[in-house]
N, C-alpha and C positions, 0 to 999 in steps of 0.2 A: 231449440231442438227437442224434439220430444218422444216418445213411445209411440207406436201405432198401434190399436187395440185391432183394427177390422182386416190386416193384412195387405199385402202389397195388391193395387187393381193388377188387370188382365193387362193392360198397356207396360206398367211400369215393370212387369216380372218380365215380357215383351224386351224389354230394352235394357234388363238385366241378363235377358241371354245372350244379348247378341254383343256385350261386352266382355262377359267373359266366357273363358272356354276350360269349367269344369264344372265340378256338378253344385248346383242349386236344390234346396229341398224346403219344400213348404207344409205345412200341414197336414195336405194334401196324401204328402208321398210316403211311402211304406218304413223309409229309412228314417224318415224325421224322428220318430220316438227314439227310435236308438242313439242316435247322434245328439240330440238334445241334451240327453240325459249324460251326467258328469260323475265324478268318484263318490262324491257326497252323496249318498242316497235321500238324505235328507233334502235336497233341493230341487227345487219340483218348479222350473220356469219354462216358459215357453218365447221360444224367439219369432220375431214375424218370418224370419227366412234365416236360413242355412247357408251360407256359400263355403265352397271346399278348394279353396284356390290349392292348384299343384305349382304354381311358378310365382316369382316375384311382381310381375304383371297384372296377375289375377286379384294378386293384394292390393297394389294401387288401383286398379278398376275398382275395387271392390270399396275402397275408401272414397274416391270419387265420388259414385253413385250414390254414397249414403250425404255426403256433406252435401252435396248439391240439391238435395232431397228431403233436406233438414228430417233424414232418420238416423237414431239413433245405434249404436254398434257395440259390441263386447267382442272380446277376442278369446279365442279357444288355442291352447298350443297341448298340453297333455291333460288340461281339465283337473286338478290333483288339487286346487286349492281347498279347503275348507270349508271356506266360505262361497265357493262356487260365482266368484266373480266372473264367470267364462262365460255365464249365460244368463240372459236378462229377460225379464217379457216383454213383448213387443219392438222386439231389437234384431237389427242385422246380427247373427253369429257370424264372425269370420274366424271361420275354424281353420288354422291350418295345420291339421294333424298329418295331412295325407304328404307334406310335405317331411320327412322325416329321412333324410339321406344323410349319411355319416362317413365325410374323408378326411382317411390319417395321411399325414405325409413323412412316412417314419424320419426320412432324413433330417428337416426340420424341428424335428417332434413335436409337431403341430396336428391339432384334427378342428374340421370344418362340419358341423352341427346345421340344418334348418332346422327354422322354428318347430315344427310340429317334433323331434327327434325325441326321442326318450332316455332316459340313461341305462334302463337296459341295451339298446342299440348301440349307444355310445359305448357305453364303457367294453361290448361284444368285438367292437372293430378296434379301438384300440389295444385291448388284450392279444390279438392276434402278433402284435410288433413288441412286446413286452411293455407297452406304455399304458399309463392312467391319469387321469387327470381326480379333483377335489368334486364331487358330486354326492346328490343324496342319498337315502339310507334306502329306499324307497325304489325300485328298477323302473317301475310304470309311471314315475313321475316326468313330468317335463322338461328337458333339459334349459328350455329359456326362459319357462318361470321361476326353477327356483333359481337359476342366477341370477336375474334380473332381480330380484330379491336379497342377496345375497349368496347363501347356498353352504350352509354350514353339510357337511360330511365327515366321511372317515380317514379323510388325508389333510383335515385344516388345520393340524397341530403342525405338518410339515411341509406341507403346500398352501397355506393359506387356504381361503374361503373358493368355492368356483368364482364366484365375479372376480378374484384376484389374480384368476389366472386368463380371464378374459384379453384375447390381441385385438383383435378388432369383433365390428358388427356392421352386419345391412341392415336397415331400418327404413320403414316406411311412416313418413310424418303424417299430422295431422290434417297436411294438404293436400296428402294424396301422391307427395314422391320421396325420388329413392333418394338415401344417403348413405354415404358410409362416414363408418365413426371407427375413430383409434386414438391414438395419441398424437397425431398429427393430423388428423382431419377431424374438424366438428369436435375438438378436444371435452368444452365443457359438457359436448351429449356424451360423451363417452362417460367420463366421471358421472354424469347423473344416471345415465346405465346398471352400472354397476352395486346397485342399490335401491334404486328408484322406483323398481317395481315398470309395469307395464302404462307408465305416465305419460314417457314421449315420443311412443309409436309401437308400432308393431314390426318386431323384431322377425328378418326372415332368416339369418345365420348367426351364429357367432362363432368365432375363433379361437382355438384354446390355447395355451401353450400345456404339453403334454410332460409326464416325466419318467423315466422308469422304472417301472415299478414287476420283477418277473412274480413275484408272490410275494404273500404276504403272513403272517402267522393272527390265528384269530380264532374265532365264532363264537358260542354261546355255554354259560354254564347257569343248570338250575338248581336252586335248594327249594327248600320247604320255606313255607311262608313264616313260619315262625323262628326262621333264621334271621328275616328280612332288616332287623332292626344290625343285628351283628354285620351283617353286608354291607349295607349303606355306609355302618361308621368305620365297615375297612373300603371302602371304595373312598368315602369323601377323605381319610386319609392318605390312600396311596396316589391320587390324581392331584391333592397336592403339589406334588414334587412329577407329574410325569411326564417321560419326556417325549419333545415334540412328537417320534414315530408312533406314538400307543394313543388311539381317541379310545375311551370305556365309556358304555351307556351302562345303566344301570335300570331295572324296571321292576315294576310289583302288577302280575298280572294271574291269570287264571288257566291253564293247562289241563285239557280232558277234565277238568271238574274241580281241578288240584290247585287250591292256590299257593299261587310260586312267588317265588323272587330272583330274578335274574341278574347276569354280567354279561354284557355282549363286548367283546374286542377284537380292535385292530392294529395292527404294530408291522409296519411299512418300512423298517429297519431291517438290519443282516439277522440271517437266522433264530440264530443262539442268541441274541439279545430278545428277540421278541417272543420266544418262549420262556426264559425267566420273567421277562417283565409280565407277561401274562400270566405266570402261573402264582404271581405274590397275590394273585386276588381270587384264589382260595382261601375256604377258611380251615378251620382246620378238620371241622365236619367234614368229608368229602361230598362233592355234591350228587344227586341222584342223576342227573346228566348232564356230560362234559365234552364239550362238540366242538372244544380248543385245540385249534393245528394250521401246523401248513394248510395253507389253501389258494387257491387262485385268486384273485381279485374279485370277479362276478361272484363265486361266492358265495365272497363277502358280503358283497351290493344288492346281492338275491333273497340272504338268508330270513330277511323279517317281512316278505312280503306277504308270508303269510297271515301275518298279523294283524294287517289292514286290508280285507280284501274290498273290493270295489263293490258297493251298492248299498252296504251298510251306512247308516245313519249316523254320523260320529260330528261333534264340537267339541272344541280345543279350548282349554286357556292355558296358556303360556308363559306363566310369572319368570321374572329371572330372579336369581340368589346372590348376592358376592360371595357369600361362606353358606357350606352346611352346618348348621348347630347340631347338638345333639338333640336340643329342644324342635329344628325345624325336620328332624329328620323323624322325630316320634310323632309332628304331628301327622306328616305323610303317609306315614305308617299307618296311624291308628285311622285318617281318612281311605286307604285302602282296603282297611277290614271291614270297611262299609262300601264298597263297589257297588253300583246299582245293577249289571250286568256280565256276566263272564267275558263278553267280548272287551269289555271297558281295562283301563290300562294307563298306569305311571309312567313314564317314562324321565332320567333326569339325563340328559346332558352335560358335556362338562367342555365348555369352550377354553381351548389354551394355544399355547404355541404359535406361531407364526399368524394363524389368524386374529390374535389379540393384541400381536405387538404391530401392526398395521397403523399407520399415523390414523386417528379420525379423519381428520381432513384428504387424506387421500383418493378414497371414494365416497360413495353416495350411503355405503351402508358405517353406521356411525359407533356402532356396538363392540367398541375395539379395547377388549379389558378379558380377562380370564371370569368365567362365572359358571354358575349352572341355570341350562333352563328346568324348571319344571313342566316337563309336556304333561298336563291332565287331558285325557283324551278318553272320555266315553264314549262308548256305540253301543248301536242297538238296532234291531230289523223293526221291531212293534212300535208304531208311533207314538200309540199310548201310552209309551216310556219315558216320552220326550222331556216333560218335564220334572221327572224324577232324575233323570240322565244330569240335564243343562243345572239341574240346583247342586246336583252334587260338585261338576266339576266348580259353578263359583262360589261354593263355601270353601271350599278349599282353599281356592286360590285367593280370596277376601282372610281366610285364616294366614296366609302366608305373611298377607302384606307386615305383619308384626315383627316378622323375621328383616324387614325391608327389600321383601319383592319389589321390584320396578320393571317399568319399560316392557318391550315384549319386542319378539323376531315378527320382519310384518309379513314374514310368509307363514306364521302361525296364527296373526287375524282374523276372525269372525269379522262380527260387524260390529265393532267396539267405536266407530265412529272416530274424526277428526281430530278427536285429542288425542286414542292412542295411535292415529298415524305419525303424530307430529312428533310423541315421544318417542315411535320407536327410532328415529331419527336426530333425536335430538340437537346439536347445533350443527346439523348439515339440513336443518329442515327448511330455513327459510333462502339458501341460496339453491335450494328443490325448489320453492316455489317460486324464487325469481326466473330459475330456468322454464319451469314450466308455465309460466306467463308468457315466455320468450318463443317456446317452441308448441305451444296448445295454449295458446289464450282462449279460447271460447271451451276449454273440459273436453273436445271432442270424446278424449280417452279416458272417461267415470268410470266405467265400470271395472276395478280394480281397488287395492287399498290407497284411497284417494289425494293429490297432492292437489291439493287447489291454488289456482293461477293466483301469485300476487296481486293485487292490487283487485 
């Protein structure tokens, strides 16, 4: 199967309309540039065609046509990866953004997600019944890429990871039909779902199980940067011991011109518990702003998107920690006093609670142990930047390994290649690729962080 450089002829677009019945966009069309184009602003591909399926039909047409026609495909659901796996040159996009409907059913406390849905959406409609489910930091990201991934958020301490609250999924294989998968249907797709990343099809729903959540106490406090080094070592002290309701990120970035250091929290527990546990990570400095309170849920889910707006140029690396040292937190430090750009940004993680004590073998995502990630994430608009940008974030993260950084989230992947897909899986990787020998033996589904077919 290959790439098409010259585009689809006049016959074959011909008999791409009359399969499906929504919109197509080629080259051609006024829309194409827009719909192309992904969060990454750094990624600059072009696909031979567009298709925008609204139904689960339009998706198997759409899978059809290309297998039979030995072209190539990438799938678009909120477009939010990094590494902009959503869009290929000379590849069918099958974008299903347009597909984004979001049903709760409060009585069950369940809500019903397509592919295209966002976690702003999501988390909008079940807010309305006091419920939430485990979702990213992120509102414009996709709701079935990052579970499909795993799906670390601000409720994994007490609801586990999003794939773990995953009941079912529709899914459309590599041959072009429909399935569903749960725990009683299609069991081991379901397990490799949950983790797998976009390996064994194109996912058109999933299922949640929801919990109630009416608010929650949280948001953000800022010091001066030269606090940064005192925060971090009460942050990596108090997430020690925290409990499941409280996730804290912790970050070193740059504000109106001012560089800061941050505490972003969330505490999903009864009131009064989650404004003391928030308020131990002051220091004693008071900070220059304190935006910790009750709050509703969205928020929460809303509060950083200003921080990665969409069209900016940004790469990721994403080491993991077991422990903060005080040596690994000075070296972070002293690597953010050298930022290449204001937009650029630390970000640490601190995975605990229900999402760590998860058997590994349970699902597809393998990373089940309390740690920190370190998110290195520059951006930048000037391309000319680029590689001032990309050196900074891997000295860093090449300084870290000392500390014994490992592994990585593979929703935080660039293009690091086959070996760190495989670790970020670790010994769930090779019965990933017995599955996907089983269910995409010929790779149909590459363009993603890649599970290559056994054998």
């Amino acid at each position: 199967m290959n790439n098409q450089a010259d585009g689809l002829s006049g016959e074959q677009l011909g008999q791409l309309r009359r399969v499906l019945h929504c919109p197509i966009l080629t080259p051609d069309d006024a829309e194409y540039e827009q719909v192309r184009h992904v969060w990454n602003g750094m990624i600059d591909r072009k696909p031979l065609v567009i298709v925008r399926p609204t139904s689960i039909a339009d998706v198997i047409q759409s899978v059809r046509f290309a297998r039979e026609r030995g072209i190539a495909a990438c799938v678009r659901g909120g477009g939010h990866s990094v590494a902009g796996k959503s869009v290929a040159d000379g590849a069918m996009m099958i974008d299903i953004s347009l597909m984004q409907e979001v049903q709760v059913d409060a009585g069950k406390q369940t809500a019903l997600a397509q592919g295209g849905a966002t976690w702003g959406v999501f988390d909008s409609e079940s807010e309305k019944f006091g419920l939430a489910t485990t979702g990213g930091v992120i509102s414009s990201t996709g709701v079935c890429g990052l579970t499909l991934g795993g799906g670390i958020g601000w409720l994994m301490g007490k609801h586990g990871l999003s794939c773990d609250n995953v009941i079912s999924a529709d899914l459309v294989n590599a041959d072009g039909n429909h399935l569903s998968v749960s725990a009683t249907e299609n069991e081991d797709l379901f397990w490799a779902i949950r983790g797998g990343g976009g390996n064994f099809g194109i996912v058109t729903a999933l299922e949640f199980r929801l919990h109630e959540l009416p608010s929650v106490h949280g948001g953000v406090m800022l010091y001066p940067r030269p606090l940064a080094l005192d925060l971090l070592r009460q942050y990596r002290d108090l997430t020690l011991n925290a409990p499941d309701e409280l996730t804290a990120y912790a970050a070193l970035l740059v504000g109106h011109g001012h560089p800061m250091a941050a505490i972003a929290l969330c505490h999903s527990g009864p009131e009064d518990e989650g404004a003391a546990a928030c308020k131990q990570y002051q220091l004693s400095t008071p900070p220059v702003a304190d935006m910790v309170g009750k709050k509703r849920y969205t928020e929460i889910q809303t509060m950083l998107d200003f921080s990665v707006p969409a069209g900016q140029h940004y790469y990721f690396k994403c080491p993991f920690l077991r422990e903060l040292s005080d040596e690994a937190i000075q070296t972070i430090v002293d690597f953010a006093e050298r930022m290449p750009t204001e937009q650029s940004q630390v970000v640490i993680e601190h995975m605990h609670g229900v999402a760590s004590r998860v058997p590994v073998a349970e699902t597809a995502f393998g990373l089940r142990r309390v740690h920190y990630s370190i998110n290195i994430m520059p951006a930048w608009s000037d391309p000319s930047l680029a590689e001032k940008c990309i050196g900074w974030a891997q000295d860093l993260a090449s300084a870290l390994t000392s500390f014994g950084a490992s592994d990585a989230y593979v929703n935080y992947l660039g293009d690091e290649g086959p070996s760190a897909v495989k670790a970020s899986y670790g010994a769930n990787h090779a019965r990933l690729s017995s599955l996907k020998q089983k269910y995409d033996p010929d790779n149909f589904f590459r363009f993603n962080q890649n599970i290559v077919p056994a054998g």
